[in-house]
C-alpha positions in Angstrom: 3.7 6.5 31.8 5.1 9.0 29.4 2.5 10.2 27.4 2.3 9.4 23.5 1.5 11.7 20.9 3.2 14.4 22.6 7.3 13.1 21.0 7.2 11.2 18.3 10.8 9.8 18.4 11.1 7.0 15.7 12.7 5.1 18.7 9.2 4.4 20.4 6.3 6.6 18.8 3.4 4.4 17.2 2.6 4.7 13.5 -1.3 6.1 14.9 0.3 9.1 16.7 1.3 10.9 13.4 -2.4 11.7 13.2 -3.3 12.1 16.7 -3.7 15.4 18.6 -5.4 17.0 21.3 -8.3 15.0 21.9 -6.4 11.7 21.7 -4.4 13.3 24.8 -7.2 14.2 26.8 -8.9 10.5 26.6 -5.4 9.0 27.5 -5.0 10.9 30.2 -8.9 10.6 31.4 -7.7 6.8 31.0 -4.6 7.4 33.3 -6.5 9.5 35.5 -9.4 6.4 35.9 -7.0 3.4 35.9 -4.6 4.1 39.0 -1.8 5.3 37.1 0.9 7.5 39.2 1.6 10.0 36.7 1.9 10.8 33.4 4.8 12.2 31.9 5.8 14.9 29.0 8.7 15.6 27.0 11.2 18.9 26.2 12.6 20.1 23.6 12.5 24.0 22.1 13.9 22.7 18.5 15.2 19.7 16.6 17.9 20.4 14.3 17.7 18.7 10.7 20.9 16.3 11.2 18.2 14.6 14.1 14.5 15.3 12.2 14.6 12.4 10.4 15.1 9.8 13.4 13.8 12.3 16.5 10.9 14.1 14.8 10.1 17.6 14.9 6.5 16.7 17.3 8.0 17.9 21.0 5.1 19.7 22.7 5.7 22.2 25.6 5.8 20.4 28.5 4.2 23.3 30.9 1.3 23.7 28.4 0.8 20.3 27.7 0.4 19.5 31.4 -1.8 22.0 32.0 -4.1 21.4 29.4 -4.3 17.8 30.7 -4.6 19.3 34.8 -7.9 20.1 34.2 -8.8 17.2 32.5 -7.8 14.5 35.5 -7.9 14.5 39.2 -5.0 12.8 40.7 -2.9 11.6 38.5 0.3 13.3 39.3 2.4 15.6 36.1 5.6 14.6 35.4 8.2 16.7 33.2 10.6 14.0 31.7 12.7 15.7 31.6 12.8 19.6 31.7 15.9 20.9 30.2 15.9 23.6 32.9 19.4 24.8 32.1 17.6 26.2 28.7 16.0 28.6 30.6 16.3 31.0 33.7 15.4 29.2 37.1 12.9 32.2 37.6 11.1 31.8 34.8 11.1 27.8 35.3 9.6 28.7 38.4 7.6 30.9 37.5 5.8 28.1 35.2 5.8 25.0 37.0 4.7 26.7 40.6 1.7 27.7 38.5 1.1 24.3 37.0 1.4 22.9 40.7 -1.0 25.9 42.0 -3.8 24.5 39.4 -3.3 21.2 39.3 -3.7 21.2 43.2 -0.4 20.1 43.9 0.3 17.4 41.0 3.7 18.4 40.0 6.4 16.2 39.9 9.6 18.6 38.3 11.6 15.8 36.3 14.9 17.4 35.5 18.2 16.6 32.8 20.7 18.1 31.4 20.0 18.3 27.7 21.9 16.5 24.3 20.8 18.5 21.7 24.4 21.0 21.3 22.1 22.9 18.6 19.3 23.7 20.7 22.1 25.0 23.5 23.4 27.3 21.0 20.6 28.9 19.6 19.6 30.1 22.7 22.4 31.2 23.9 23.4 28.8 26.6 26.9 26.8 26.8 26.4 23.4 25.1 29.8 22.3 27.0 28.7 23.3 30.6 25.1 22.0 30.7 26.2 19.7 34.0 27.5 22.9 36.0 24.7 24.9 34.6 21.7 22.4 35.7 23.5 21.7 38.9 22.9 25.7 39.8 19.6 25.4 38.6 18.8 23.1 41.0 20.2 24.9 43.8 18.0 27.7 42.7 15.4 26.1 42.2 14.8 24.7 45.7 14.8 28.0 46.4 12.5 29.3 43.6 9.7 26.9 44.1 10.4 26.8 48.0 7.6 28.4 50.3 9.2 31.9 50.4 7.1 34.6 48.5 10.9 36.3 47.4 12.7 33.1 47.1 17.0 34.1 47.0 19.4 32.7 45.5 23.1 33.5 45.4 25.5 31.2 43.2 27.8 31.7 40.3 25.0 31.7 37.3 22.1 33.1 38.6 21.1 36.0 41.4 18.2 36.9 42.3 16.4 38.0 45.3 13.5 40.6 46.1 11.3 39.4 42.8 7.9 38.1 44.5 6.8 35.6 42.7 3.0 34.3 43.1 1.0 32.0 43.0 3.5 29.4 45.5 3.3 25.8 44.8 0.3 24.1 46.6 3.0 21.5 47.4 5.4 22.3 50.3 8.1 20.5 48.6 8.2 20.2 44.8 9.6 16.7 44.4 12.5 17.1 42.0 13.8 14.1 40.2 16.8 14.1 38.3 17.1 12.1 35.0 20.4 10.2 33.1 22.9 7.9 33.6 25.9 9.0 33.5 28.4 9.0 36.3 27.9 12.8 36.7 23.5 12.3 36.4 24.0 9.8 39.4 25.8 12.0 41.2 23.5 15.1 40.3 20.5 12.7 41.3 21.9 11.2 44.5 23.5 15.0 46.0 20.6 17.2 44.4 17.4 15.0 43.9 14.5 14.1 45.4 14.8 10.9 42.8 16.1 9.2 39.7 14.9 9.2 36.3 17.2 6.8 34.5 17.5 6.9 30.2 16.2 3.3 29.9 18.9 1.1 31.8 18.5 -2.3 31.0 17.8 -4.8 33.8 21.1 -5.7 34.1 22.6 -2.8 34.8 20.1 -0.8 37.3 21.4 -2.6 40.5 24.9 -1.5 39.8 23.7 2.5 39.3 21.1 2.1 42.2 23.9 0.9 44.7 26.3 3.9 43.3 23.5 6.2 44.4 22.9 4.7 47.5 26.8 5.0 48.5 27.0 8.5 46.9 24.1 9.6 49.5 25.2 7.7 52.1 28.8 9.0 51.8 27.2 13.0 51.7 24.9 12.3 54.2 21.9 12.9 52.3 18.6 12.0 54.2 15.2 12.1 53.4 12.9 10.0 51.1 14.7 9.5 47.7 12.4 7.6 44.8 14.5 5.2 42.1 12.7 4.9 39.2 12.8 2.6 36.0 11.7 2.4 32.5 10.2 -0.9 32.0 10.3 -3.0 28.5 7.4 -2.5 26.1 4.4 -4.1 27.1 1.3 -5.8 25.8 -1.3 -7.3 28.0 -3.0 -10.6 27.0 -2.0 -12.8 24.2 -1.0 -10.1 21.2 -2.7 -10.9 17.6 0.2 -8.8 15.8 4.0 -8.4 16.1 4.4 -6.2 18.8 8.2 -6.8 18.9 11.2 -9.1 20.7 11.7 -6.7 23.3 7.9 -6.9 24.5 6.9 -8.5 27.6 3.4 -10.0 26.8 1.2 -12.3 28.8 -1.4 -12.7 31.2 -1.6 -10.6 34.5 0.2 -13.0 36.1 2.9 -13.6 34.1 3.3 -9.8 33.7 3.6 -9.2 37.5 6.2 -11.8 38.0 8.4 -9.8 35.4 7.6 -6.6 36.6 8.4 -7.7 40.5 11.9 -7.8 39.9 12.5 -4.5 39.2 11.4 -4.2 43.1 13.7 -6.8 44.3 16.7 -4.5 42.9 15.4 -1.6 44.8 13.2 0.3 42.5 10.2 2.3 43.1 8.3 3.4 40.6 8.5 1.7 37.1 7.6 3.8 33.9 5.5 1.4 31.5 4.6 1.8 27.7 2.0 -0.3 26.0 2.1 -1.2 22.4 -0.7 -0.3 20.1 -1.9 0.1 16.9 -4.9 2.8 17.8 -5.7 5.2 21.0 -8.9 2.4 21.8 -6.4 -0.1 21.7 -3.9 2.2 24.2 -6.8 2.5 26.6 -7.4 -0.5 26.5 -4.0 -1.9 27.1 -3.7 1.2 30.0 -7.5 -0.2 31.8 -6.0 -3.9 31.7 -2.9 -2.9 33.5 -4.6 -0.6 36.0 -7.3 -3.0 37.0 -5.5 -6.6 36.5 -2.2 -6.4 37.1 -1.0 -3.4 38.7 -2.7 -4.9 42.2 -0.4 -8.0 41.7 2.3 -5.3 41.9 
């Protein structure tokens, strides 16, 4: 699940997050950590421009330090950036961050990567707004190398060069899993040549067995082997019988019922579903997140 509190887009944040903060992270993720979740997932953004405050917020916390602070607070629940707008930054210094994130979480890094919409944000730092897809797909070239198991990872491409730089701790992992998020014709691609997996931007139902079977044909076309995970963001959910409005869109119900829903996005070739609970409190997230671990995520 991605984590609340930490973005508070007006698109999904709770009215109770406004208010929350640190400790309401730590419990949630204690709860994660306790109730068989796979991972939980942070945000990125470096700045919000005022044309986007009023509908995206200005609350983005640092990914790196937000998943961090949260490593030493679980044990095997695995950390998910989604996504990392790694073109922002220099793929040694994204190295440099996340290979020490893996290093003390014990190997709990999953590196969730995407191109970036914000043209603002682009230009303040200095980076080209218009070639974000050429510069992310360099940046994932570099780093595989980066985060690799070479002590002086090199790299030789158009954008970046670098070799000779030691670069310490190495990830506990041998392979940093990197997933690539979107859905655009050029994210599928990115995903299916590049990724270790896909992070789609909320595709309905009806259209994730169309993009899955592009990515499946891209790879198979390349010849790209290996394990490949397809993921999904699933409808709002609300275990039990809801007392309050919790919205058309929500999938409600018993364990059961919620199962049955949720199995189909297995039948159409997904792997991993990302699930959000609606709440009015963090007791009553918790609470929704131990329901779901212990009644119906085994009917899953």
């Amino acid at each position: 699940m991605q984590l609340p509190v930490q973005s508070q887009s007006t698109l999904y944040a709770e009215p109770w997050e406004a208010e929350a903060g640190p400790e309401d992270l730590l419990e949630i993720a204690r709860a994660a950590d306790r109730s068989g979740f796979a991972y939980l997932a942070s945000c990125d953004h470096v700045g919000i421009p005022r044309r986007l405050a009023a509908a995206m917020s200005t609350i983005w916390y640092d990914p790196v330090a937000t998943l961090s602070f949260l490593a030493a607070a679980t044990e095997r629940v695995r950390l998910l950036s989604h996504v990392a707008i790694v073109g922002l930054r220099h793929p040694l210094l994204t190295a440099k961050q996340y290979a020490t994130l893996d290093h003390l979480s014990g190997g709990r890094l999953v590196l969730g990567v995407g191109a970036g919409h914000v043209q603002e944000e682009f230009e303040a730092l200095g980076v080209d707004f218009h070639q974000r897809g050429a510069v992310l797909d360099e940046c994932l070239d570099a780093l595989r190398a980066a985060l690799g198991p070479d002590e002086f990872p090199e790299h030789h491409g158009k954008l970046y060069d670098f070799e000779g730089l030691g670069q310490r701790p190495r990830p506990a992992q041998a392979r940093v899993r990197l997933w690539v998020g979107g859905s655009s014709p050029a994210a599928l691609r990115r995903a299916a040549l590049k990724g270790d997996g896909w992070l789609p931007q909320g595709d309905p139902r009806d259209r994730l067995p169309g993009q899955i079977a592009r990515i499946r044909e891209l790879r198979e076309q390349a010849g790209v082997r290996g394990p490949f995970t397809v993921g999904a963001i699933t409808e709002p959910l609300y275990v039990g019988a809801p007392r309050w409005d919790v919205g058309r869109r929500t999938l409600s119900g018993g364990p059961q019922e919620l199962a049955e829903s949720l199995r189909a996005y297995r039948a159409m070739g997904v792997h991993q579903i990302q699930v959000r609970f609606r709440s009015r409190s963090r007791s009553e997230l918790t609470h929704q997140m131990a329901a779901f671990g212990t009644e119906v995520a085994p009917l899953l």
